[in-house]
C-alpha positions in Angstrom: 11.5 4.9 -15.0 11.8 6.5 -11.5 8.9 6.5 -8.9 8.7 8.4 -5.7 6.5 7.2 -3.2 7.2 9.5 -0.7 8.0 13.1 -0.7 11.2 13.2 0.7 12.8 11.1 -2.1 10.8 13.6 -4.1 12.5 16.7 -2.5 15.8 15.4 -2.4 15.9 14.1 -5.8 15.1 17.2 -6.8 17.6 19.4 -4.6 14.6 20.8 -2.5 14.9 21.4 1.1 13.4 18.0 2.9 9.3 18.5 3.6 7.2 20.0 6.8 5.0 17.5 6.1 5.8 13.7 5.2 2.6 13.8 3.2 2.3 17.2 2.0 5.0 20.2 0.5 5.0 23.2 -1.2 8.1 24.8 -3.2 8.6 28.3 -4.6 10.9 28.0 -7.6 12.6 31.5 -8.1 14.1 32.4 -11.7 17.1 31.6 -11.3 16.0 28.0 -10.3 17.0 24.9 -12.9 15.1 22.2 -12.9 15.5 18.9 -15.1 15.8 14.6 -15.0 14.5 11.8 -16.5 11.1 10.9 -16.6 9.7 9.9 -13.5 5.7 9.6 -12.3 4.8 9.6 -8.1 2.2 8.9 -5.6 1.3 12.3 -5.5 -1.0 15.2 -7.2 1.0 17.9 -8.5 -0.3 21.6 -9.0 2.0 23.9 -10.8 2.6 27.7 -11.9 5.1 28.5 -14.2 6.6 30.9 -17.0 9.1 29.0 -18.8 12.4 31.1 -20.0 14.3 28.0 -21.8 13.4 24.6 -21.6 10.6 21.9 -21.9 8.2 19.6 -20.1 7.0 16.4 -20.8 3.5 15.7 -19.0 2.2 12.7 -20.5 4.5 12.3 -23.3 3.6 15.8 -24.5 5.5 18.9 -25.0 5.0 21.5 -23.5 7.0 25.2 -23.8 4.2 27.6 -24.4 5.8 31.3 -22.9 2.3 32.3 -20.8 2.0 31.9 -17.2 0.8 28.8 -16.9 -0.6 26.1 -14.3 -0.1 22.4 -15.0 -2.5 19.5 -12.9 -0.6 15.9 -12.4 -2.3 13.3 -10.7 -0.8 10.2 -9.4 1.1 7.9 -11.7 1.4 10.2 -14.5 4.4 10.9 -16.4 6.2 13.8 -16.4 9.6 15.1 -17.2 11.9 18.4 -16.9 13.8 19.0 -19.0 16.1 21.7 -18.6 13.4 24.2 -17.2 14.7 28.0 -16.2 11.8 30.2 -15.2 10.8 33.5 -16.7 9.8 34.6 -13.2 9.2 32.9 -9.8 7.2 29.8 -10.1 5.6 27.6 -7.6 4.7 23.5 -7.1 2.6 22.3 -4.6 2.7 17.9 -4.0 -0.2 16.2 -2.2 0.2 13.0 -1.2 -3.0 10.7 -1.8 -2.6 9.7 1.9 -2.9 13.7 2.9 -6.9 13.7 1.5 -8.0 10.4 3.0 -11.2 11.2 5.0 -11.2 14.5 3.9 -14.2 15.3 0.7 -11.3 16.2 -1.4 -10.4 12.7 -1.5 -13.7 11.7 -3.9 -13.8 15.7 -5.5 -10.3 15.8 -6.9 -11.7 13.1 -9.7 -14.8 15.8 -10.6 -11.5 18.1 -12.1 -11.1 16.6 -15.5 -7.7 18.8 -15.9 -5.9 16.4 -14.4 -6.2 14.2 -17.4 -5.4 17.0 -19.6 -2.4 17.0 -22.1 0.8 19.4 -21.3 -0.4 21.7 -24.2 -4.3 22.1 -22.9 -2.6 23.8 -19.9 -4.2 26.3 -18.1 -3.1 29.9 -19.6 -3.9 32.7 -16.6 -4.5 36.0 -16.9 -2.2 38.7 -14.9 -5.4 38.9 -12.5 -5.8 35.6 -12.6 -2.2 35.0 -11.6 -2.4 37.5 -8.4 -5.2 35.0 -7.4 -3.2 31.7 -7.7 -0.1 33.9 -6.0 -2.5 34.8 -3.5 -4.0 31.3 -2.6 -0.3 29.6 -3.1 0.8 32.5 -0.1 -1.7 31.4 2.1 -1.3 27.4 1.9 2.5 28.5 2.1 1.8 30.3 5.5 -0.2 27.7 7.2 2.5 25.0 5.8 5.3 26.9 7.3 4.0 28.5 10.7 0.9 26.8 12.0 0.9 23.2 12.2 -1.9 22.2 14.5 -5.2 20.2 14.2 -6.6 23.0 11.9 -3.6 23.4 9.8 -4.6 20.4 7.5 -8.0 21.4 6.8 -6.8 24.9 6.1 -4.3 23.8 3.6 -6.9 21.6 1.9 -9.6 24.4 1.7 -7.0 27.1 -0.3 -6.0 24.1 -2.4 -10.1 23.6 -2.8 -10.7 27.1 -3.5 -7.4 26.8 -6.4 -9.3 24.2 -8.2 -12.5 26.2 -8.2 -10.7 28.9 -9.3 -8.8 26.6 -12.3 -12.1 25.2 -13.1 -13.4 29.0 -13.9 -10.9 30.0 -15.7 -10.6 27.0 -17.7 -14.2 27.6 -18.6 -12.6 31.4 -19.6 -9.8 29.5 -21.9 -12.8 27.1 -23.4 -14.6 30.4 -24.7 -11.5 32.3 -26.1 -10.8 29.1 -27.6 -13.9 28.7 -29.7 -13.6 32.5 -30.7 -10.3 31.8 -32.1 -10.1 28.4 -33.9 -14.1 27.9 -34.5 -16.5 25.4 -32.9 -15.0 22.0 -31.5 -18.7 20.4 -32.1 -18.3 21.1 -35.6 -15.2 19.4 -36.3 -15.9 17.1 -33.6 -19.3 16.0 -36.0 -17.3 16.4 -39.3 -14.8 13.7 -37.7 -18.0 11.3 -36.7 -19.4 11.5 -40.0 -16.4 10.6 -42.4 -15.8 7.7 -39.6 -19.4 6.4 -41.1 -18.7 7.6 -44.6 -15.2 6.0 -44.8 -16.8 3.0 -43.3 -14.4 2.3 -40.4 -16.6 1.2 -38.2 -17.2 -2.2 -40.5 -13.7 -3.2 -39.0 -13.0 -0.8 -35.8 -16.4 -0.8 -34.3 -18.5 2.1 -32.7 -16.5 5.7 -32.5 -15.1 5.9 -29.2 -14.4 8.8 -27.4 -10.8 8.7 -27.6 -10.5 7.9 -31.4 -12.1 10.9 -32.1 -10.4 13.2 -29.4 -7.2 11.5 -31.4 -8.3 12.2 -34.6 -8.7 16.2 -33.1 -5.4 16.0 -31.5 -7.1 16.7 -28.0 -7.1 14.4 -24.7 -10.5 12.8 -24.5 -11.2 14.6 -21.1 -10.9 18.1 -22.7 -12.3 17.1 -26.3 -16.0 16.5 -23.7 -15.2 19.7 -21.6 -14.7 21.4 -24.0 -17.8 20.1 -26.2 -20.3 20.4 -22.9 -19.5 24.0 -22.6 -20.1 25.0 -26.5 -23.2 22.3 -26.4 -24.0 21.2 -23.2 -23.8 17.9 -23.8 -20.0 15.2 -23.5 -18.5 13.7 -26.2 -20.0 10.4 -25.3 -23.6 12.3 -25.4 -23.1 13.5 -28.6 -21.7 10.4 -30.3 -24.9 8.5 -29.0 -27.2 11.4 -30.7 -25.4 10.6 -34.5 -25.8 7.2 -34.3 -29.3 7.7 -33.2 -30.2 9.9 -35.8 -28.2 7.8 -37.8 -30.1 5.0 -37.2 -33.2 6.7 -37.9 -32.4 7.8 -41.3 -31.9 4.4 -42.1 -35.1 3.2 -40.6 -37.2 5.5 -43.2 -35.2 5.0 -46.1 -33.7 1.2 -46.2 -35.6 -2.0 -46.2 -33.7 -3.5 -43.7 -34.4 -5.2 -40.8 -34.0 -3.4 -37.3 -30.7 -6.2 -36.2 -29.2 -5.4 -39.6 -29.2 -1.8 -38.9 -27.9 -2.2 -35.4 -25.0 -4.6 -36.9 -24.2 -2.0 -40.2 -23.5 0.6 -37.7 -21.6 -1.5 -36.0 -23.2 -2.7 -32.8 -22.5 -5.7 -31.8 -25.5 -5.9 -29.4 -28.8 -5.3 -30.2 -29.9 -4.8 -27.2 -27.9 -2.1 -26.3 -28.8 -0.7 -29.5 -32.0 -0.9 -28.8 -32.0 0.9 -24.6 -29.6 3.3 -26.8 -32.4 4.6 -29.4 -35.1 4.6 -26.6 -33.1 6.4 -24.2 -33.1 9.1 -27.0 -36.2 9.0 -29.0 -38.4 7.5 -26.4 -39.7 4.8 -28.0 -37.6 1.2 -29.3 -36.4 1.2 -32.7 -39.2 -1.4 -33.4 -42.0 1.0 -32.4 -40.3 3.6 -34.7 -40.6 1.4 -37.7 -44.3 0.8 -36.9 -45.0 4.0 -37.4 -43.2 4.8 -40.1 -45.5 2.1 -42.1 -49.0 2.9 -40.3 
C-alpha cells in the first residue's frame, strides 16, 4: 500500500498542480474532474466536500456512494481509496500536514473531533445552507493560500479550518437528531445489544462488553455509536456499559446468595478490585457495604 509523506508526492500522484505550501494545500475539484487509484493512507488530515455522480470511496474499508453533499474527515494513516470518482458538482479537498499544526492549539484540538474516526457511511450529510457555509469558509482558506503568504497567513488558514470543524461538529449534532427521528433511539438498541450479550452468556468466554463489540454488533464505528449515544443520553458508550453492569450487579446482590468475588467473576471481571472502584463510583458505596444493607 502507498504512503505519501509529503504533499508533493501527494499532488503529483494525483495529477494536482504542485503545493503553495510544502506542508499545507487546498484543491477545488470541478465536475468534470476524475479521480481514482489504489488504496493509499498519508501523513496528513484530509477534509473533503463532495457530491459523487459515479463512483465510490473507500475510507477505512467502507463504502461509501451516498448522492448528498457530503464532507468526509481523514486523519493521518487512515486508509482511503478512489475509485473512479466523477463529481455531481464542484467539489473541494483540503490536506494538512501534521507538521503545519505543531505549536499551534489545533495541534491537541483536532483529537476533541471524534469524526475523524468515523466510517465513510457516518459521513457528514449538509444542508444547501450548510453547504454555502463550508463553500464560504473553503473560499476564504483558498484566498489566504493563494495571495497572502506572510507571518499571518498560517494562523489565518488554521482559524477558517477551526471555525469548519465547529461548524461540522454542529451540524453533526443536526444529523445525530434527524437520525434518531428516523430509525428510533440508538440507546435502545444499544441496551437491547448489552443485555442479550449477558443473556446469551458471552461474556463467560469473551469477557466484559467493550465498546467496539457492541458498536460492531450495531454496525456503527465505536466513536459515533458514543456521539451519537451522549447526545440522545448524555452519557458515552463506555458510561453506559458501566451503569448495566452496575445495576446488573445489584440485582444479583438482592436476589443470589453469592458471594461479592463470585458476582464480580459471573459477570465477567476479572478483577475485583476494579469491580469494586466501578460499583462505588456509581452507587457510592462498595459492593460490600451494599450487601450489609440489604441484610440489616
Amino acid at each position: 500500500m502507498q504512503h505519501f509523506k509529503n504533499l508533493a508526492d501527494m499532488h503529483r500522484y494525483s495529477g494536482f498542480p504542485m503545493p503553495e505550501n510544502p506542508l499545507f494545500s487546498v484543491y477545488r475539484c470541478m465536475k468534470t474532474c476524475m479521480l481514482g487509484g489504489r488504496e493509499f493512507t498519508s501523513d496528513f488530515y484530509m477534509i473533503g466536500f463532495k457530491k459523487l455522480k459515479s463512483g465510490v470511496v473507500m475510507y477505512g474499508r467502507t463504502k461509501y456512494d451516498h448522492d448528498n453533499g457530503s464532507m468526509i474527515f481523514v486523519k493521518p494513516r487512515q486508509i482511503i481509496e478512489f475509485q473512479g470518482v466523477e463529481y455531481e458538482e464542484d467539489a473541494f479537498i483540503i490536506f494538512i500536514h501534521e507538521d503545519f499544526l505543531h505549536g499551534h492549539s489545533l495541534h491537541t484540538e483536532m483529537n476533541k473531533y471524534a469524526f475523524f474516526d468515523y466510517e465513510a457511511n457516518e459521513a457528514l450529510h449538509l444542508s444547501p445552507r450548510e453547504e454555502e457555509i463550508m463553500w464560504d469558509l473553503y473560499h476564504k482558506i483558498d484566498e489566504e493560500y493563494r495571495n497572502n503568504t506572510d507571518e499571518y497567513s498560517r494562523d489565518i488558514i488554521l482559524a477558517h479550518i477551526d471555525s469548519m470543524l465547529k461548524y461540522s461538529q454542529r451540524f453533526y449534532k443536526r444529523q445525530f437528531i434527524n437520525r434518531t427521528d428516523l430509525s428510533g433511539k440508538t440507546v435502545s438498541k444499544f441496551n437491547n445489544a448489552l443485555a442479550a450479550y449477558f443473556k446469551n452468556e458471552l461474556f463467560l468466554n469473551q469477557g466484559l462488553p467493550t465498546v467496539n463489540m457492541l458498536a460492531s454488533q450495531l454496525n456503527l464505528s465505536p466513536r459515533y455509536l458514543s456521539d451519537l449515544l451522549k447526545q440522545e443520553t448524555g452519557k458515552t458508550a463506555m458510561d453506559l456499559i458501566h451503569i448495566y453492569l452496575v445495576n446488573e450487579a445489584k440485582n444479583r446482590l438482592k436476589v443470589d446468595d453469592q458471594s461479592v468475588s463470585e458476582i464480580a467473576y459471573d459477570l465477567g471481571f476479572e478483577n475485583l478490585p476494579y469491580f469494586s472502584r466501578l460499583f462505588k463510583k456509581e452507587t457510592g458505596i462498595s459492593p460490600n457495604q451494599f450487601k450489609k444493607q440489604l441484610a440489616n
